[in-house]
Every structure is written in C-alpha cells, then in structure tokens.
C-alpha positions as CSV (number, residue, x, y, z in Angstrom):
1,X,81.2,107.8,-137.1
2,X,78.8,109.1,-139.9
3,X,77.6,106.0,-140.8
4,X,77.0,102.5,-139.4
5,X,77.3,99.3,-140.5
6,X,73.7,96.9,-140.1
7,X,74.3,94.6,-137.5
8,X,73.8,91.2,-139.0
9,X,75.0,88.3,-137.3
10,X,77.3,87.1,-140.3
11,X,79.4,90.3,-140.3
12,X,80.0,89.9,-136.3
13,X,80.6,86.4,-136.1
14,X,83.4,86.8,-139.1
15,X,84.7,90.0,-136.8
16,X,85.0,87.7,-133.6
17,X,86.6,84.9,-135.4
18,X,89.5,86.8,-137.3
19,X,89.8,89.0,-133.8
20,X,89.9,86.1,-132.3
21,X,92.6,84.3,-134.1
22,X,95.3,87.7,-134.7
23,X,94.9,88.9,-130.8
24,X,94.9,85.2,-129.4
25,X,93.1,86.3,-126.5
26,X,90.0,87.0,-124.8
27,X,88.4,90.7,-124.7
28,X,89.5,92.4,-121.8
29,X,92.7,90.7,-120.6
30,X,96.0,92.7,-121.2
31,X,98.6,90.0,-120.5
32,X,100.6,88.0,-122.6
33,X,98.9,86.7,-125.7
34,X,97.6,83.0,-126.0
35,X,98.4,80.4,-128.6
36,X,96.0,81.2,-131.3
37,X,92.4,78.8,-130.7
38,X,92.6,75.5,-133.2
39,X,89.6,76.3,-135.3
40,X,89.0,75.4,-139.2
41,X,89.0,78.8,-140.9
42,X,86.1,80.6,-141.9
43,X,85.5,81.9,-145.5
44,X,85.0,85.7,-146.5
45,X,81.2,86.5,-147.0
46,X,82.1,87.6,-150.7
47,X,85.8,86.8,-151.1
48,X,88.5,88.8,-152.1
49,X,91.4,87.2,-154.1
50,X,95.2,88.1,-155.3
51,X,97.1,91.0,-153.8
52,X,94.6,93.8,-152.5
53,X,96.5,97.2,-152.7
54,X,96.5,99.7,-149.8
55,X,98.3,103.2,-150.0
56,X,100.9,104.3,-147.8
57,X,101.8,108.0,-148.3
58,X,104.4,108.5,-145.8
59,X,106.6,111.4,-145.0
60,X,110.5,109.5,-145.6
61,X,111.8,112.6,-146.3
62,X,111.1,115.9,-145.0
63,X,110.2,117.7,-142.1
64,X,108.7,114.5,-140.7
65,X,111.0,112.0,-141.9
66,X,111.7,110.7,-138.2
67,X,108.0,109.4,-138.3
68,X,107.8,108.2,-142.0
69,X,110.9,106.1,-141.0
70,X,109.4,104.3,-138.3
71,X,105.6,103.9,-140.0
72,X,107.3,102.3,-143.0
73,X,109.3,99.7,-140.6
74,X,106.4,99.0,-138.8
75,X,104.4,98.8,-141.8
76,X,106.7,95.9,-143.6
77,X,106.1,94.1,-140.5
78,X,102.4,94.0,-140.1
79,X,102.2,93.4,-143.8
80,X,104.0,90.1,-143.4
81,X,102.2,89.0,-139.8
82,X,98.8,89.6,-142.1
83,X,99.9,87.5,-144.6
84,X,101.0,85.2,-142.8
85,X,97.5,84.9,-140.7
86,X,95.6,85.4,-144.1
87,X,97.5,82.0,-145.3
88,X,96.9,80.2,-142.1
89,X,93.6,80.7,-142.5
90,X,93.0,79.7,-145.8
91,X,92.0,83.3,-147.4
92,X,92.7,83.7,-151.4
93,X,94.1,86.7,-150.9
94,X,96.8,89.0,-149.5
95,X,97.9,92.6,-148.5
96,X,100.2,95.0,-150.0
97,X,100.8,98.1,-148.7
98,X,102.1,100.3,-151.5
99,X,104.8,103.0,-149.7
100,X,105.1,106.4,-151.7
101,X,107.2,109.3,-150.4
102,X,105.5,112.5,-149.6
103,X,108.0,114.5,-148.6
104,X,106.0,115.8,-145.9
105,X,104.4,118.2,-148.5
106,X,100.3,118.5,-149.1
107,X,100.9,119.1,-152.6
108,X,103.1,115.6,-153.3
109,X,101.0,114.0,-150.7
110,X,97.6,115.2,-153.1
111,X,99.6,113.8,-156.2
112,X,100.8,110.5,-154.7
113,X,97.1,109.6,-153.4
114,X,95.8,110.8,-157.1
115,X,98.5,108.6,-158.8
116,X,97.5,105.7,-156.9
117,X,93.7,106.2,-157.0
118,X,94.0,106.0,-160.8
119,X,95.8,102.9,-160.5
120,X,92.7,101.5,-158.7
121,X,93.8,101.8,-155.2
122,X,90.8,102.9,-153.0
123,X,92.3,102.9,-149.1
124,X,95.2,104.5,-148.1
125,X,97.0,105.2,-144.8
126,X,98.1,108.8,-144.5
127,X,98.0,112.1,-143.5
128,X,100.7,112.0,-141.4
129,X,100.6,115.6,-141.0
130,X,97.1,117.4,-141.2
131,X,98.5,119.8,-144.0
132,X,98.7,116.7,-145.6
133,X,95.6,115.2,-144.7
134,X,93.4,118.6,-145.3
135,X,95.0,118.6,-148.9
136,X,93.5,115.4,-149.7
137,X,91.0,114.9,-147.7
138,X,88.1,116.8,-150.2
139,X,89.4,114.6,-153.5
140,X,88.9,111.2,-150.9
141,X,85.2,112.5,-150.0
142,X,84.5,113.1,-153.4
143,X,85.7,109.7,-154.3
144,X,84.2,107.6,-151.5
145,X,88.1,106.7,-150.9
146,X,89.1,105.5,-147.1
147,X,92.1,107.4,-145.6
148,X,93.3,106.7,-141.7
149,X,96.2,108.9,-139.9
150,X,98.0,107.8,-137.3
151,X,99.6,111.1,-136.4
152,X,97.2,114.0,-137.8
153,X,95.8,116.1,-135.0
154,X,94.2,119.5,-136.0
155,X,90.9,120.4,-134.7
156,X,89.9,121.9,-138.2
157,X,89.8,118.0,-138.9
158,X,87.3,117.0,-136.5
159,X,84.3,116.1,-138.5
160,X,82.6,113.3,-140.2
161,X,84.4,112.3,-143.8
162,X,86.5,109.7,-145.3
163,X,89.1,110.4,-143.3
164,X,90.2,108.3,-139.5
165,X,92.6,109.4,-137.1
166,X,93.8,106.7,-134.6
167,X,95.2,109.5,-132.7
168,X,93.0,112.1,-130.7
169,X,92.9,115.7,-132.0
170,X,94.6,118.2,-130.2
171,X,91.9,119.6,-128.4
172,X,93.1,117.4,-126.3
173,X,96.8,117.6,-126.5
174,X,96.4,121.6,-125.8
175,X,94.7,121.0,-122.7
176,X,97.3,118.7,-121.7
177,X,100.2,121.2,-122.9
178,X,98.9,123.7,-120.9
179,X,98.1,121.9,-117.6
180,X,101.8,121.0,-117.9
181,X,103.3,124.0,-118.7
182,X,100.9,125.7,-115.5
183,X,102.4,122.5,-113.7
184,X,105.9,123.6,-114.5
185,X,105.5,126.6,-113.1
186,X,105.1,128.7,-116.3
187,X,102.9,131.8,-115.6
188,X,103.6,134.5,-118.7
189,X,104.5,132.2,-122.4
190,X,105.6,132.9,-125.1
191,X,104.1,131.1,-128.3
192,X,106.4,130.5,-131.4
193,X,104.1,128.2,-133.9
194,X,104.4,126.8,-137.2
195,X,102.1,128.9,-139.3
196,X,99.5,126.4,-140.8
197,X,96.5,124.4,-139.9
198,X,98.2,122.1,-137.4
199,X,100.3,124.5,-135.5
200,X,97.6,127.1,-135.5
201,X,95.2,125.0,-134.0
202,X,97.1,123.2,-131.5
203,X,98.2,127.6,-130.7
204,X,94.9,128.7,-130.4
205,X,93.8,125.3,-127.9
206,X,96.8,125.6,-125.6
207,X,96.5,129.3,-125.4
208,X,93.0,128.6,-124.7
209,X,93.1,126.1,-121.8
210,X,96.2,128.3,-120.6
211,X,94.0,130.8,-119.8
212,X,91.2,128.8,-118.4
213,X,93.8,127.8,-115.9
214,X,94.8,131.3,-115.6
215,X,91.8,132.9,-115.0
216,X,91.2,130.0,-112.1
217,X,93.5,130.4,-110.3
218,X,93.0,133.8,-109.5
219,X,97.6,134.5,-110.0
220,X,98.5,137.2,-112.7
221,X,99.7,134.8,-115.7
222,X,98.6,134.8,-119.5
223,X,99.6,134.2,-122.6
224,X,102.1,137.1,-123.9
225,X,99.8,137.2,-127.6
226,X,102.0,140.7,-127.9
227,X,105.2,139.1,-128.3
228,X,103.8,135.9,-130.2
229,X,106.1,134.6,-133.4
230,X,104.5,133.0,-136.1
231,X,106.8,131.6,-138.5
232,X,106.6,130.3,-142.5
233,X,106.4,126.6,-142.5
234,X,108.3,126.6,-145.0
235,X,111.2,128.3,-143.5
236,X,114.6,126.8,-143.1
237,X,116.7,129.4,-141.2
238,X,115.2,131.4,-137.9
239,X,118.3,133.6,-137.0
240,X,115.7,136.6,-137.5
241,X,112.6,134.8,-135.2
242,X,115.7,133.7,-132.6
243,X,117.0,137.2,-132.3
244,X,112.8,138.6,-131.9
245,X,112.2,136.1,-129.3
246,X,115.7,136.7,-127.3
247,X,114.1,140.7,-127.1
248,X,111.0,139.7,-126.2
249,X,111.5,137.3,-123.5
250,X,114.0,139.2,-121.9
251,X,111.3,141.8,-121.7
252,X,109.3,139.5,-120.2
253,X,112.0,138.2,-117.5
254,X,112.4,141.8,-116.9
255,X,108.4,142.0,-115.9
256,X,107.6,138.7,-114.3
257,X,110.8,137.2,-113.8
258,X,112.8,134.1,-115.6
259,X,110.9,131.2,-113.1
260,X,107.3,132.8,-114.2
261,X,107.7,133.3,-118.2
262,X,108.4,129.7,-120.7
263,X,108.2,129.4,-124.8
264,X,105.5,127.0,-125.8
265,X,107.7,125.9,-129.6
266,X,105.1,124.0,-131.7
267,X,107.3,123.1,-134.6
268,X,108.5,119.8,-136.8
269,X,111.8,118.8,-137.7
270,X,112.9,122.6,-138.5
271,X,113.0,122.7,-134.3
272,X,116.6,121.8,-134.9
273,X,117.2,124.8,-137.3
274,X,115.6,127.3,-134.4
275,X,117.7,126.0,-131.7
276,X,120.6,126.0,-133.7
277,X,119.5,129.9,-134.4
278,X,118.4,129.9,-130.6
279,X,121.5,129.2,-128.4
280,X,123.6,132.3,-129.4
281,X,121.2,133.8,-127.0
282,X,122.1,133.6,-123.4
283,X,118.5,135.0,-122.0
284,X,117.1,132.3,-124.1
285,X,118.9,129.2,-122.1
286,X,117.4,130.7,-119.2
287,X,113.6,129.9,-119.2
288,X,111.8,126.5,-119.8
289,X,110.7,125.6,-123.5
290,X,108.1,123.6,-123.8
291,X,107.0,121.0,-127.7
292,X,104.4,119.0,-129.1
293,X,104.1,115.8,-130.7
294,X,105.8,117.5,-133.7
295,X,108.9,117.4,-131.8
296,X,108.6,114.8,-129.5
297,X,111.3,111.6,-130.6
298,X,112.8,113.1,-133.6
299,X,115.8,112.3,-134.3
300,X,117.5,115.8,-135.5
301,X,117.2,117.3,-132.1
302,X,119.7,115.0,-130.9
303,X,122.3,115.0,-133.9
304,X,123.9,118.3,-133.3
305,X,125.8,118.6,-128.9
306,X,125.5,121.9,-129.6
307,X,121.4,121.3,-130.0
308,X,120.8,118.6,-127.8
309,X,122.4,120.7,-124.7
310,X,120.2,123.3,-125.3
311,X,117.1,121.0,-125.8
312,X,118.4,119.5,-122.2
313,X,119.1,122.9,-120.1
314,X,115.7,124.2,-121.0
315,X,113.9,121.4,-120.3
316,X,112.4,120.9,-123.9
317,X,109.8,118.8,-122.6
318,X,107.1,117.5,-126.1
319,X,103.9,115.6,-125.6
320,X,102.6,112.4,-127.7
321,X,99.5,110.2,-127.4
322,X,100.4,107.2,-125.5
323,X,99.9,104.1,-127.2
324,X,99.1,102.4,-123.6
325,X,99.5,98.6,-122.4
326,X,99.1,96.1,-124.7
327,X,100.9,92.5,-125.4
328,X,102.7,94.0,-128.4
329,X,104.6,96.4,-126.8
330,X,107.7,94.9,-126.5
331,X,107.9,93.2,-130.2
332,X,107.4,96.6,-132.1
333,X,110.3,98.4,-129.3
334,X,112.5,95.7,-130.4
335,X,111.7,96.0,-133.8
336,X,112.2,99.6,-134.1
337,X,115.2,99.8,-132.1
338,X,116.8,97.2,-134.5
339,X,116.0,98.5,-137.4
340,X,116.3,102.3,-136.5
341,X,118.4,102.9,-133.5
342,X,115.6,104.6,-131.5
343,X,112.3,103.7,-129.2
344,X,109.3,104.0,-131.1
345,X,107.2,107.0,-130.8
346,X,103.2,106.7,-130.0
347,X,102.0,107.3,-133.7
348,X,104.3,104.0,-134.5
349,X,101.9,101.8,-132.6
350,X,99.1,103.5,-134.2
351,X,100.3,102.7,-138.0
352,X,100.6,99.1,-136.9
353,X,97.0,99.7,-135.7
354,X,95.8,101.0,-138.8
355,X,97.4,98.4,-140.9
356,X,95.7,95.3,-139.4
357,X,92.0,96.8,-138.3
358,X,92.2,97.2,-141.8
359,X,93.2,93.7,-142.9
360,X,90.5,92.5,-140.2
361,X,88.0,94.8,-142.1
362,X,88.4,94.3,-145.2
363,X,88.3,90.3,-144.6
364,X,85.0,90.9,-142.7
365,X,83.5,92.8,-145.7
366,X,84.9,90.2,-148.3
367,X,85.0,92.9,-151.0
368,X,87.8,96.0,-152.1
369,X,85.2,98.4,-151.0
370,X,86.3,101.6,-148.8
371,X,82.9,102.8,-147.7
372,X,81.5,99.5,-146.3
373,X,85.4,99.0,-144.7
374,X,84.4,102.4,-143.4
375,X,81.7,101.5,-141.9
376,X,82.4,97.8,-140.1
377,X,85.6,99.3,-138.4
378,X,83.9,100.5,-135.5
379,X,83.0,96.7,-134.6
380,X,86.4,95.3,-135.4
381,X,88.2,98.2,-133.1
382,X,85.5,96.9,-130.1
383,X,86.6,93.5,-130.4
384,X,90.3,94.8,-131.4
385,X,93.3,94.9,-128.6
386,X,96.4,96.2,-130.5
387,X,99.5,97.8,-130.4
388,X,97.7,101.4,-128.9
389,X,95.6,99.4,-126.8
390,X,91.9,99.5,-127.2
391,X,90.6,102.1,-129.7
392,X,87.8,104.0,-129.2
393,X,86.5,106.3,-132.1
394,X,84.3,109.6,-131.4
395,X,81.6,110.6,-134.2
396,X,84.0,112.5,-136.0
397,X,86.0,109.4,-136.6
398,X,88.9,110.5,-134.2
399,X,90.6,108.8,-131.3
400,X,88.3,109.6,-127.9
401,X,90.5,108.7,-125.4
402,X,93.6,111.0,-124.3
403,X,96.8,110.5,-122.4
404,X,100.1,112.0,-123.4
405,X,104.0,110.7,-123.1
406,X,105.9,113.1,-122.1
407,X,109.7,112.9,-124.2
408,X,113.2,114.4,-123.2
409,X,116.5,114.0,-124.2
410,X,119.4,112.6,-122.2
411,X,122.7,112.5,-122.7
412,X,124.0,109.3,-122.1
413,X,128.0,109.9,-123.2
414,X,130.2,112.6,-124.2
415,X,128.4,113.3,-127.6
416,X,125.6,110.6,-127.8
417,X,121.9,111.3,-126.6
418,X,118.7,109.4,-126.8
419,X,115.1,110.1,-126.3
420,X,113.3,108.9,-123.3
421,X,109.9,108.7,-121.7
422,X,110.0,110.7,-118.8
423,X,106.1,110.6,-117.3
424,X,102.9,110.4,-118.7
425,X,100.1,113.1,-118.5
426,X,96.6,111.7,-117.6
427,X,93.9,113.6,-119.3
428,X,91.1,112.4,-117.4
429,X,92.7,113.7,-113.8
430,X,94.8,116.4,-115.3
431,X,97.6,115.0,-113.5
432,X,101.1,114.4,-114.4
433,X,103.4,110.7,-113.2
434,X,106.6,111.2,-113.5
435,X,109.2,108.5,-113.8
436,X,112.1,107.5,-112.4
C-alpha cells in the first residue's frame, strides 16, 4: 500500500467489532458462519449519517456486459445485507451504491466517474476493464478519490495510486496461461490479442513465461511472434484476422505439426465475432485455442451452436482468479443463477468483496473520506473473510495471492450449453487439478 493507517487502538477495536458481527465467526475458520455475537453496538468514532453515496461504473453494456450483469446483481445484494447490519447495529447511516453504465468504454467510464464526482461522490467501484481504469485513474489521483476493481488486471497498473484491485495482475495470470498451455502440450503458439493495455500486457507476460518454459526444457518450442495478430479493440468483424490466422497456422502445422502448435486468443466479448469468422476454416478446428479471463463465463460464446461447438472441439480453455472457500459461496451461486441463468464468475465474488470492506471501512473511519478509507482497508481485509476468501493486498494495492479456474463449455442438450469449472491452476506449485 502507499500509505498506512496509525495504529491506534480505537480504529482496531471498531475494525474487530463490525468484522466480528458481518462474518459471525472467528479468524481462521472456513466453515459455516456462526449466529452473529449478542453485543450492544458500538458508535462510529466521528459518525456518518443519511445515505453515503458510492459509485458503481459498471460495464452493462458492451464488450463486458456478461460481468457488469453479474457485479450489478451482486451489488443490489450486498447493498441491502449492509443496511440491514448497519440498522442492527444502530448506525445513522446507510449505503447506496449509485450504478451508471459504461459501456465498457474508457471515455464513458472517465465521464460517468466525472459526473458523479461533481455530484460529491468520492469512492467508486470500477475499472472493470483496465482501459477503463487507466482512463480514470490520473483524474482519481489528482482528486484524492478511492477507486477498487474487481476484474482489472494489466501490469501497466501495478503501482501505488488511488486505485485497488481485488484481483491479482496478470503477471500472474500469464504465468499460469503459459504453464497450461506447455501443460497441454502446446510447443509453437500463435498469439491473437486485443490491441490495448490489457491485452498487450497479459501478451507480452504469457509470451514471456512461455519461453522461460521453453528455453528449460531444452525441446524446440517458442512463441511464433512472426505470425502474431493484433487486432483493433474496437473491431466488430475478424473475417480478414480469421482468414491470416487459418494461413499462418497451417504453416505452422506444416513445420511442427497440429499436436505441437495452439492459438493463445486474448480477447472480450468480440471472441464470439472471431469464432464466428473462425470456423469456415477447417485447419483452424484442428489445434487447441487457448483464453483469458476476458473470455472465461461469458455468455455470448455459448448463444450461437455454431460457436459454442467450435469453442468445445478446440478445447477453448480461459483462466479466472479463483475466489476460493469461503461460507458465502453457495448464497452468491444461488443468487446469481436465479437472477441470471449462469454460475458466477471469480470477479463476482470480488465486487461483493469490494462492496462491504468498504462499508466496514468507512464505519471504522466514521467520516465520507476516501484517503483515510484508503488507508484502514488493509486492517479490515486482515480481519475480513469474504466471498474471495481472505485478501491479501501487495504494495501496489493489488491482490497477492494467485490461483486460476479454469472454464469450458459443455453442451448439455441439443442446442443448450453452459459454462463449467473444469480444474483449478495452483500458482504456487505450477500445477494443474483437474476435475471430474
């Protein structure tokens, strides 16, 4: 973090009680969650009152709309478990998380948080992308405004500012994307990449650790950087990058051979649109693709049979941080599957996270003020067991700790599909479970 908060007993003894009553449990135990302890409520140190305003720029339409859907769900939920805990306990005052549409886009994303700012909002959850995040992120420093993503990952992010991210960056997730795809048997790939500053970084870190494997192991393998497609973010149509890619890895298939050579496609939604462009190519069908966490659970990759067999017969396999055990698991699946039709991704969990370490911070500070929220979080997430698990922040203000789901589509009747977690990647052994 890049700054801490003074350790005065007040501030720790308010962050153990209200941690105390929302989890209902001791630190350290991961089963099912105790009635909440029968103690008289302690006041704020300064005390906030009336409805305290927190921004919610999510991405409900766009090329991200699968995750906006779920954050706002999950959002309207934790908004009415904090009020309902902040009215238990006596406090004169109550959350409201104000939900704006940013179409996925930096520039509506910069307006929204402007909009809001002038009507005296000062913390905001967003970012859901890191185009989005990196747009805004300058104004928030320059403002002393809070801002916490639960799904940006770019590298070019990693540093100390107003900005969180409950999710690790993908230093991480290109080390695990390449340890799978060298697991799967992929020796030669192919990169096609989403040309801005979350699909070049997570490119350049897989391509990386793919070669750090490469060179190793001592096998001829590498990362075809020749044949390498780097597409407009803002495109909507790929016939032209689908018809490239069919030439080049059939030149490829012709060197090494269809079980050595894979595509590594770190894309968003548009995925769809490049598979739909994709499957006219038989070579294409032939070799293993491999996603990210922009591609992992969303729901137009399963829309189209046409798409979704394709996404099955090359094994589209897409990584996500794992939200990992913890007692409310099982309440946001329901949830989510009610309300949405699908299991919830790993960023999910991490909105719902976001939501109440901010309730529990800003109760602990007693005042609207985003700096000194800033600065106690790191002693509510110690104390904190959520949806994710613990959380563990680096110095950058990122997520330290880094294991992946890995998602793939089945088909479970003659036209209907759903996402599933299939095993989870291990960062700390490098190792992959499988399930099932």
């Amino acid at each position: 973090m890049s700054a801490t908060a003074p350790r005065t007993p007040y501030i720790i003894a308010v962050v153990l009680l209200v941690v105390g009553i929302v989890i209902g449990y001791g630190i350290g135990v991961a089963t099912a969650p105790k009635p909440a302890p029968e103690v008289a409520p302690t006041p704020a140190p300064v005390g906030l009152t009336g409805e305290i305003r927190v921004g919610a720029l999510l991405p409900l339409t766009g090329v991200l709309s699968t995750f906006g859907a779920q954050y706002k769900v999950i959002l309207e939920l934790a908004e009415k478990e904090i009020n309902e805990y902040l009215a238990t306990a006596g406090r004169a005052w109550r959350i409201k998380f104000v939900i704006e549409d940013t179409a996925t886009d930096p520039k509506t994303h910069y307006d929204k948080l402007l909009a809001l700012h002038g009507a005296g909002v000062k913390i905001f959850i967003g970012g859901s992308s890191s185009a989005e995040l990196s747009e805004s992120l300058p104004y928030c420093d320059a403002n002393g405004l809070l801002i916490i993503s639960p799904s940006s990952t770019s590298p070019a992010l990693a540093k100390p500012d107003m900005g969180l991210r409950y999710t690790p960056n993908d230093i991480y997730q290109g080390k695990a994307i390449a340890r799978i795809l060298w697991l799967r048997g992929v020796r030669w790939v192919i990169p096609v990449w989403r040309g801005d500053t979350w699909g070049d970084g997570l490119k350049r870190y897989t391509a990386e650790y793919f070669m750090e494997i490469c060179r190793a192991s001592g096998e001829s393998c590498g990362v075809l950087d020749e044949y390498a497609i780097r597409y407009d973010p803002a495109a909507k149509e790929f016939s032209v990058e689908a018809a490239a890619l069919a030439g080049y890895v059939s030149e490829a298939v012709g060197k090494y051979g269809k079980d050595k050579v894979g595509v590594l496609l770190i894309s968003f939604e548009e995925a769809a649109a490049f598979f739909a462009a994709a499957k006219a190519y038989s070579i294409l069908w032939e070799v293993p693709w491999q996603g990210s966490d922009g591609t992992a659970a969303i729901a137009p990759l399963k829309k189209e049979p046409a798409v979704a067999d394709m996404v099955i017969a090359v094994k589209f396999y897409n990584t996500m941080a794992s939200p990992g055990i913890s007692p409310h698991t099982e309440k946001i699946k329901e949830l989510v599957r009610e309300k949405l039709g699908l299991d919830p991704m790993g960023y999910t969990y991490f909105a719902y996270d976001i939501a109440w370490s901010i309730a529990l911070a800003l109760d602990a500070v007693g005042e609207y003020d985003p700096v000194k929220v800033k600065e106690v979080l790191p002693y509510i997430l110690e104390r904190y067991l959520g949806a994710s698990g613990y959380i563990k922040l680096d110095e950058n203000g990122d997520r330290a700790i880094a294991d992946y789901d890995i998602w793939f589509i089945e088909k479970v009747g003659p036209e209907e599909y759903q996402w599933k977690v299939i095993g989870l990647y291990k960062g700390l052994t490098e190792t992959i479970e499988w399930y099932g």
